[in-house]
Backbone bond lengths (Angstrom), bond angles and torsions (degrees), N, CA, C in turn:
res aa  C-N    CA-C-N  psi(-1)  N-CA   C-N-CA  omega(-1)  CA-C   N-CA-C  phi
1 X - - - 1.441 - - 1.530 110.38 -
2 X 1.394 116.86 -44.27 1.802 116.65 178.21 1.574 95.68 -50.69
3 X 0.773 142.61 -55.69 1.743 149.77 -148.79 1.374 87.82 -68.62
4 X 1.128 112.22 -72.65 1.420 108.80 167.10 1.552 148.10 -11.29
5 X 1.313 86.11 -50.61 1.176 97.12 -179.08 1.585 130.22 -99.21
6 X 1.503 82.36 -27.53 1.830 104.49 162.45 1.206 123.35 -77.71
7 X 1.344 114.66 -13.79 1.405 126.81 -178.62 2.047 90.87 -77.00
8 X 1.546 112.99 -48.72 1.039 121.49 -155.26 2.091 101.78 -86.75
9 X 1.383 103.11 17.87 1.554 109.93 159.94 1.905 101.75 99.67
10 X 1.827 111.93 -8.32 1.493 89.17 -169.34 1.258 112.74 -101.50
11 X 1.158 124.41 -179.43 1.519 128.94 -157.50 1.856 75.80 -109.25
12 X 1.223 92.41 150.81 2.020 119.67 -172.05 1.667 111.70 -131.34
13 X 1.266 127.58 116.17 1.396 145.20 168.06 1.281 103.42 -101.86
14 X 1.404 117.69 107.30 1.343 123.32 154.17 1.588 119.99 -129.09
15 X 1.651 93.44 133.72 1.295 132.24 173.73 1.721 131.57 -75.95
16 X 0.918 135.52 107.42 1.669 108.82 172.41 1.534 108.46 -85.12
17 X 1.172 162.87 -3.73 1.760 121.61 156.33 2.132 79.00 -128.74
18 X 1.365 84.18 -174.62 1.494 106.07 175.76 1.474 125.88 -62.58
19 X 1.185 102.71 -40.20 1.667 103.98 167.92 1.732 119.66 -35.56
20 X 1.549 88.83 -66.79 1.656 103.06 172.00 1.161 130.13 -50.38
21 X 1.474 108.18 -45.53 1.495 120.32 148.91 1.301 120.93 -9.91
22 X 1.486 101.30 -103.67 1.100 99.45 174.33 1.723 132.06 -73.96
23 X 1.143 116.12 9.21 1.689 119.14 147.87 1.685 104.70 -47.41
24 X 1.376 88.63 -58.35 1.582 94.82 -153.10 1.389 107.67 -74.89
25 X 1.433 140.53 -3.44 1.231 156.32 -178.90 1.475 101.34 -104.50
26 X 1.019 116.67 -16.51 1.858 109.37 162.79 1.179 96.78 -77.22
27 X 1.886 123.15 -69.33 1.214 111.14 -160.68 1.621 122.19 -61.01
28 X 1.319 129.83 -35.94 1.120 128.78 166.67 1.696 132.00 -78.27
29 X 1.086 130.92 -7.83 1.266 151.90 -142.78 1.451 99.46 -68.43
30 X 1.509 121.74 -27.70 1.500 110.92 159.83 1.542 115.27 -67.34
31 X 1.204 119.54 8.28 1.925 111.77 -160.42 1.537 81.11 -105.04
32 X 1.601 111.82 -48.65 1.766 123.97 -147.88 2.113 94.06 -69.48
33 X 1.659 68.05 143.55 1.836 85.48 178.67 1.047 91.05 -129.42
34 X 1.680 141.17 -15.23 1.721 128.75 -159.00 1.454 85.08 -173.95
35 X 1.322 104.34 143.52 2.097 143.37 -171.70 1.345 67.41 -123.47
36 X 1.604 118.10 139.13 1.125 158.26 97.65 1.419 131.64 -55.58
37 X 1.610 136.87 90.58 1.276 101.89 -153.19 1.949 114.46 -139.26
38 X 1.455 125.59 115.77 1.236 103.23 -169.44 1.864 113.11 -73.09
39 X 1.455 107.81 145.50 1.594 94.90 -175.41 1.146 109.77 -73.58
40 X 1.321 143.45 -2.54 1.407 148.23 -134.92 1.994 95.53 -135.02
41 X 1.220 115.18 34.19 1.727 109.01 -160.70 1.580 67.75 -68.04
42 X 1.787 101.31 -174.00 1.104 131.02 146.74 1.884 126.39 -91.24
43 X 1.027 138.55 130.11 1.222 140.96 176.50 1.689 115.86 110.03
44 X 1.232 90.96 -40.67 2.021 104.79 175.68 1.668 85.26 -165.26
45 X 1.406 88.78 127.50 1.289 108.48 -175.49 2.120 95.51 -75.47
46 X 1.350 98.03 174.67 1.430 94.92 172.00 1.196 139.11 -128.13
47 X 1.699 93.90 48.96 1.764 132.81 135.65 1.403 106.28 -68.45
48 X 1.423 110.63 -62.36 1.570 100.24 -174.74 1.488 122.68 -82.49
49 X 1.601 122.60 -0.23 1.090 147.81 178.37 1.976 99.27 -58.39
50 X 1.730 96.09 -74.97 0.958 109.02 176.85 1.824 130.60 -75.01
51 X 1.296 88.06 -17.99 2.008 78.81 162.59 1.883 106.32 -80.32
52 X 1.341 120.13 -32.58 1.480 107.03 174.38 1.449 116.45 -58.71
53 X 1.522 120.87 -45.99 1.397 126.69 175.42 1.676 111.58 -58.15
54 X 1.190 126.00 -22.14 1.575 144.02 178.44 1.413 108.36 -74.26
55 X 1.490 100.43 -36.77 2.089 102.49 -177.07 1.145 103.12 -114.29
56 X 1.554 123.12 18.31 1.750 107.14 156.58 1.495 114.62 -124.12
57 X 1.337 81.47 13.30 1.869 94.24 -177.84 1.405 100.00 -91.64
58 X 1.122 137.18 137.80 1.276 143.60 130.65 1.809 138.79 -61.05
59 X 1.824 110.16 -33.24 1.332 108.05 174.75 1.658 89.58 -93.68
60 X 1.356 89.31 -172.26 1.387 122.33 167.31 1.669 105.41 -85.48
61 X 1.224 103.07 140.95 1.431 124.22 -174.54 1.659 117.49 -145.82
62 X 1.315 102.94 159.51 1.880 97.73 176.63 1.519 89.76 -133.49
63 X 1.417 99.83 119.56 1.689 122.53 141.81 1.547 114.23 -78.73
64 X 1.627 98.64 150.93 1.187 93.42 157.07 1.961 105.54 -148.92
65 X 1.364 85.89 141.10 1.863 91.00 -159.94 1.424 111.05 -107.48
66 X 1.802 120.49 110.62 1.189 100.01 175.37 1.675 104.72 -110.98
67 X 1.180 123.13 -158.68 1.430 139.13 -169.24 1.613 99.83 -155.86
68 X 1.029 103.84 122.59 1.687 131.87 159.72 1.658 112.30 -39.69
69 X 1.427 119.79 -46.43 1.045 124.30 171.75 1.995 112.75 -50.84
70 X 1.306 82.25 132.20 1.803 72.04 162.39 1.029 131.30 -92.54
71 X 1.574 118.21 158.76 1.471 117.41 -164.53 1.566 124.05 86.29
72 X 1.218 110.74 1.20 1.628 126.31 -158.32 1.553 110.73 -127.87
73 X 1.068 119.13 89.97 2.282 118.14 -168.52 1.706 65.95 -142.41
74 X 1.824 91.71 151.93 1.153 143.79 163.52 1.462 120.33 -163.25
75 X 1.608 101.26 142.18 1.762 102.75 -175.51 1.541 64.78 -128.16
76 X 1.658 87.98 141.88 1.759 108.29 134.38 1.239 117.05 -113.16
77 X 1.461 116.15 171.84 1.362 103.43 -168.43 1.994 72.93 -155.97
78 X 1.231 96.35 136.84 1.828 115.90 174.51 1.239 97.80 -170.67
């Protein structure tokens, strides 16, 4: 998916567990237009990933949350 997307012109922040995550979504959070997010991170899953990014955000934003598991997609949208 990064290739993807860099191929397709956007700049890509990746994290390995949730903590970092959202570290790295404080420090950049003026760049971020879209969370990509597995629910299953390690450290803070990313349920709680994305409700912290939800209460330090002020605009409206779209996540969208998948899971590795199959059978398992969720979008939120706030």
């Amino acid at each position: 998916m990064k290739d993807v997307l860099t191929d397709l012109g956007y700049k890509v922040y990746l994290a390995e567990d949730g903590e970092k995550t959202f570290q790295m979504f404080k420090k950049y959070q003026k760049e971020i237009s879209l969370v990509i997010l597995d629910l299953e991170l390690s450290k803070m899953d990313g349920y709680k990933v994305c409700e912290k990014i939800k209460k330090s955000q002020k605009t409206n934003n779209v996540f969208l949350s998948v899971d590795t598991a199959p059978n398992k997609f969720m979008k939120i949208l706030f």
